[in-house]
C-alpha positions in Angstrom: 0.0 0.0 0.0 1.5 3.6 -0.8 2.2 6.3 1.3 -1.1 8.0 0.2 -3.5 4.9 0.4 -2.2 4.7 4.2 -3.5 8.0 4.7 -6.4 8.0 3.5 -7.4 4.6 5.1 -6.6 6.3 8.1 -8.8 9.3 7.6 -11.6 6.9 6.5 -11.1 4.8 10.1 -10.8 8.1 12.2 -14.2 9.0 10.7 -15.7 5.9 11.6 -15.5 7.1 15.5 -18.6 9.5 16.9 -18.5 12.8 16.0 -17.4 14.2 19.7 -14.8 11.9 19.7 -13.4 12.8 16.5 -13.5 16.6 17.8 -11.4 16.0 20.6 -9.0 13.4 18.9 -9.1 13.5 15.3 -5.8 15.8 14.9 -4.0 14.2 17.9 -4.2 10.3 16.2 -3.7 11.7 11.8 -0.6 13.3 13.5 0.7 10.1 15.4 -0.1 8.0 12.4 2.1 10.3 10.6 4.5 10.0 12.8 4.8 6.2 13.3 2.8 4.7 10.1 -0.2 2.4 9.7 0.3 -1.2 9.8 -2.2 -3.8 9.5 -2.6 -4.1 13.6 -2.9 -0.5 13.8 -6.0 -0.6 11.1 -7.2 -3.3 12.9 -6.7 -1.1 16.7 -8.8 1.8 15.4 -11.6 -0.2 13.8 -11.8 -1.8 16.9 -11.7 1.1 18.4 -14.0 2.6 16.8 -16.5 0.4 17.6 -15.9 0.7 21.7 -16.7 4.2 21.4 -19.7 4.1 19.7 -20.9 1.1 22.4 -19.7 3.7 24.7 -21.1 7.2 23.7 -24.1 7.4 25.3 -21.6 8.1 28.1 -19.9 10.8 27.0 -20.9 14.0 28.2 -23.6 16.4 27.0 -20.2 19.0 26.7 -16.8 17.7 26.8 -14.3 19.4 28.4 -11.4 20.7 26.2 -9.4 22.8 29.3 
């Protein structure tokens, strides 16, 4: 896979997660996976995680806390 399909498989997992979360996060993790690559276990770790947080979001605050 090329430099630019990595990417962009990356985007597309990072906006499988819920919106709030992607607010928070979303700049912090494209950055990281810039920094250290995307491998087939970390694919796998954020589809998987993707999926914990929506089974989770429901318990998310009405207004997260960015301080």
């Amino acid at each position: 896979m090329t430099m630019p399909d990595r990417h962009r498989l990356a985007r597309r997992l990072v906006r499988l997660y819920p919106r709030r979360w992607r607010e928070r996060y979303e700049v912090e993790i494209l950055a990281l996976i810039e920094d250290t690559g995307l491998d087939r276990r970390r694919a796998m770790n954020l589809l998987l995680g993707a999926g914990r947080e929506w089974a989770n979001v429901s318990q998310w605050p009405d207004e997260v806390g960015f301080s």
